[in-house]
C-alpha positions as CSV (number, residue, x, y, z in Angstrom):
1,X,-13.3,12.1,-10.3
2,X,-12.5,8.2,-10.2
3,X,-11.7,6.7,-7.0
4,X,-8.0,6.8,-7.2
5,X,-8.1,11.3,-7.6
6,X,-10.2,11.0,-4.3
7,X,-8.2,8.5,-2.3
8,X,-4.8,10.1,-3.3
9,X,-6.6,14.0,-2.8
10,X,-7.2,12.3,0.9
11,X,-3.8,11.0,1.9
12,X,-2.1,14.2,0.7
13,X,-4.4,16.2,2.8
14,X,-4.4,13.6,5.9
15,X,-0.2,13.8,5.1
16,X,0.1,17.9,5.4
17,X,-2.2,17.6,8.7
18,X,0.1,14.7,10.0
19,X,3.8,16.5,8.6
20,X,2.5,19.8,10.3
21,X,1.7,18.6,13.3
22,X,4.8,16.7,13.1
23,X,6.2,20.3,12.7
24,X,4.7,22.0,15.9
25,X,5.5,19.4,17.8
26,X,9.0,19.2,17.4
27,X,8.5,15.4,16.2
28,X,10.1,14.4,13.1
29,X,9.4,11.1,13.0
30,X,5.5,12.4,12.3
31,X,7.0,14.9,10.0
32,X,8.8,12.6,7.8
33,X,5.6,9.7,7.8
34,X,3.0,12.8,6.9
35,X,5.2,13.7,3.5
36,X,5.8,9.9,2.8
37,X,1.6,10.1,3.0
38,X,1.9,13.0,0.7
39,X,3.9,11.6,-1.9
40,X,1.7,8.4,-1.7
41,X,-1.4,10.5,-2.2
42,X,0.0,12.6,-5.0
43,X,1.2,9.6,-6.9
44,X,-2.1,8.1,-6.0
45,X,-4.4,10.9,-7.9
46,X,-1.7,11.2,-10.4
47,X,-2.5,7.3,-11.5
48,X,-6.1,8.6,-11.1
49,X,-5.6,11.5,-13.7
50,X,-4.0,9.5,-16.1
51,X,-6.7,6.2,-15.8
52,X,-9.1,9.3,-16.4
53,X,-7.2,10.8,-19.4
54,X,-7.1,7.2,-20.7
55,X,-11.0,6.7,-20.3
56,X,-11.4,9.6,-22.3
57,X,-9.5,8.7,-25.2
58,X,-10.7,5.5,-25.4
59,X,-14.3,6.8,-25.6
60,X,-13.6,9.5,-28.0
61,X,-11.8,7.0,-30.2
62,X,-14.9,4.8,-29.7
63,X,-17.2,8.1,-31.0
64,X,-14.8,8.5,-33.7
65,X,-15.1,5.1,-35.3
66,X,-18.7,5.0,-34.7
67,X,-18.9,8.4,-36.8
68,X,-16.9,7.0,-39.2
69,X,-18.6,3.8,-40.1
């Protein structure tokens, strides 16, 4: 996991606690900020899973030419 997958896996989990807490208090001014966190941390690990993805092509077409030559 790069550091983008653990920050985002955070503020989606810190966002659910803060929207559900929101929820049971009858407060949706929390409820609304703890999905905006959840969003932001879901779009956070998603740039994480695709800087991953990209690592790993770019390695495996570094393998690849090496193989080749």
């Amino acid at each position: 996991m790069n550091r983008d997958q653990v920050k985002g896996a955070a503020k989606d989990t810190a966002g659910k606690i803060q929207r559900k807490v929101g929820e049971l208090t009858g407060n949706e001014n929390q409820q609304a900020k703890g999905t905006a966190k959840q969003v932001e941390g879901k779009v956070q690990k998603g740039v994480g899973n695709v800087e991953q993805a990209l690592d790993r092509a770019d390695k495996e077409s570094r393998s690849q030419r090496t193989r080749n030559s």
